[in-house]
C-alpha positions, 0 to 999 in steps of 0.5 A: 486533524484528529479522532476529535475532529471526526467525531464532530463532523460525524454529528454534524452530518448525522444529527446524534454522537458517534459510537466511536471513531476507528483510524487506519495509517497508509503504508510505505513499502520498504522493497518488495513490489508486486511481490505480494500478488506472486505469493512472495515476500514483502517489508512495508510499514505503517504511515503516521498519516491516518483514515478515521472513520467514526460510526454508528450502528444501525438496525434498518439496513441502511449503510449512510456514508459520508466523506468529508472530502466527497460531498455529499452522503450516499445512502445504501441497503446492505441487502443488496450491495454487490460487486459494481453497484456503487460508483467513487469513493464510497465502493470502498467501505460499501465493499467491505461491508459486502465482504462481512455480511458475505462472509456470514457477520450480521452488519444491519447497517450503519453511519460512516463518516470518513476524514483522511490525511493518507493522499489519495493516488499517492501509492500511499494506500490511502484504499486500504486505509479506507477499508481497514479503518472501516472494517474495524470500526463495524468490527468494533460496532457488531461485537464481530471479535474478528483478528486483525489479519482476518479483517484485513483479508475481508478488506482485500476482498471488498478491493478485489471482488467489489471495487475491481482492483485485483491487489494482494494482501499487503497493504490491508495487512499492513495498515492493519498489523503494522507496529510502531518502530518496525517494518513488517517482513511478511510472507504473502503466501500464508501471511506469516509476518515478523516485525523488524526493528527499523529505525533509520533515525538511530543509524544517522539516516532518514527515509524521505517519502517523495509524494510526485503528485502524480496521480496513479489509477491502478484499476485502469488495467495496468495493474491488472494486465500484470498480474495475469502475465506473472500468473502466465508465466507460472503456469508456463513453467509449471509453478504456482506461482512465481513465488517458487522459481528460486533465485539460482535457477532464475536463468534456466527459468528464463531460458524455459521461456525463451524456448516458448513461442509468444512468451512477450513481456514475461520474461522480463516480467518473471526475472523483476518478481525473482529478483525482487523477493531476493532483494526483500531477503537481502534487505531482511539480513541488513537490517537484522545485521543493523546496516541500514546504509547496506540497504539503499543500494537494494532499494536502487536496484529494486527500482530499476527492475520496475523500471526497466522489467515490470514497466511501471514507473513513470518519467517523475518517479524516474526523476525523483530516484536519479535527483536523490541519487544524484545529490548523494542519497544511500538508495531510492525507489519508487513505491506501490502500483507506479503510474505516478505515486510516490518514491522512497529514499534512504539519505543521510540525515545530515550533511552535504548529501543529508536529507534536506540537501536531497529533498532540495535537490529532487524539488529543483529537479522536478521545476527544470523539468517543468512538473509540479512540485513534489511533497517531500516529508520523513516517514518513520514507521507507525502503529497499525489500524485501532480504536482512537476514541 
């Protein structure tokens, strides 16, 4: 698949040559889940699997998408998208030129034709590949000049207030701002970013991504129900967000909530996000010291806390992290929203417990237990969104 590939498809599913072809990469996320959305601190990376859109402008109004894995186009009029009018795939890209033309930008329309490698429902990002990959192409299109955070902060609000997922801004930030070589430890709050060096590679390490094919839906309300209850709990201690709780008060907060009637799951809701921004800065200090391996141990305890605290993994993911455990992996964790999706692992990338020996072990897992069998495959840390052609 390739920016080539795109082009051709797009003339061929709209009659005359492209005006270029914009990609976006998926993301992994290293450790710092539904940290984002409590204004908190996060280190994903850039994916080399991309989304390429190749566009044209139009000057009738007329917003023609078309996706090389959903069928047939749908033909909209950018005078009258709003939140809830398009159904599927094509609620992404319609969100996102929503979102520009809502924030004052003149897009008088377009041909959009998408082809993806990003796997849909993985935890990968594919959505925000979608939106930034598409933001940029009409960026790119309009002469717009708008700076990769501000596009990624028009896509998280096509995902917010058009589609209807209520995420943070991490994954647009990340599929957009990215660099290659580095993970990107970025501050939700204000979205100061600083990339990281973080090349497992050189340290006799692999990261393998375990994709378990079970397909997750974050917009079902699982997300959702989530974040209202940390949005809950802050309130509920007087904070802006759970971002503000420091780690060394961490118990006296819990035991705030404990005295309030009703507080239901948020404890334990709280206690995940606290312990979970800590674990990002701890994380940052291993690999700013250039000890990667001090890292898997982290990333262990990160997916116990989502487990066990923010219940949000899923009987696959679970078995994927003790597998690779199990088999001798540094550290491992599911990534993402949960309900499915994927897990990441740190493993030798050699030997008797390397990166093959673990892959092997997860896949013989997953068939004792009767699950389909998983992806496994390295991911190395890849360039942000840009123009290809």
């Amino acid at each position: 698949m390739s920016a080539q590939r795109a082009a051709r498809a797009f003339h061929a599913v709209h009659g005359a040559p492209c005006a270029g072809v914009w990609a976006a990469p998926g993301r992994v996320n290293l450790i710092g889940e539904y940290t984002d959305v409590n204004d908190g601190f996060v280190m994903p990376f850039a994916l080399p699997h991309l989304t390429w859109v190749a566009a044209r402008a139009r000057t009738d109004g007329r917003l023609r998408l078309h996706s090389a894995a959903a069928g047939p186009a749908a033909e909209l009029d950018v005078g009258h998208l709003a939140p809830g009018t398009v159904p599927g795939w094509a609620a992404y890209p319609a969100g996102v030129a929503w979102a520009l033309r809502a924030a004052g930008h003149g897009i008088t329309g377009a041909d959009l034709h998408v082809e993806s490698e990003v796997p849909a429902g993985a935890g990968l990002s594919s959505s925000a590949a979608l939106e930034v990959a598409t933001a940029l192409a009409l960026d790119g299109l309009f002469g717009l000049g708008l700076a990769r955070p501000e596009l990624a902060r028009l896509a998280q609000r096509a995902e917010n207030a058009f589609v209807g997922v209520p995420c943070g801004a991490m994954d647009q930030i990340a599929s957009a701002c990215c660099t290659d070589g580095h993970v990107l430890r970025l501050d939700a709050r204000d979205l100061s970013r600083r990339q990281i060096p973080f090349d497992p590679q050189a340290h006799g390490l692999t990261l393998l991504v375990v994709d378990t094919r079970v397909a997750h839906e974050v917009g079902d309300g699982g997300y959702a129900r989530r974040r209202a209850g940390c949005e809950a709990a802050a309130r509920a201690l007087g904070v802006r967000a759970l971002r503000d709780v420091p780690y060394v008060q961490l118990s006296a907060a819990l035991e705030e909530l404990a005295g309030i009637g009703g507080a239901g799951d948020l404890p334990a809701l709280v206690r995940h996000v606290v312990t979970e921004n800590h674990r990002v800065e701890e994380v940052t200090a291993c690999l700013e010291a250039g000890d990667v391996r001090a890292a898997g141990p982290l990333l262990s305890a990160g997916h116990a806390s989502l487990r066990d605290d923010f219940a949000v993994s899923c009987p696959e993911l679970d078995l994927a992290v003790t597998a690779a455990l199990g088999a001798g992996a540094l550290g491992a964790r599911m990534t993402g929203a949960g309900f499915g999706g994927s897990a990441v692992v740190l493993a030798e990338r050699t030997g008797p417990a390397g990166a093959a020996a673990v892959a092997e072990a997860v896949t013989r897992a997953f068939a004792g237990a009767g699950h389909r069998g998983p992806r496994v495959f390295a991911a190395a840390p890849g360039a942000g969104a840009r123009r290809v052609a």
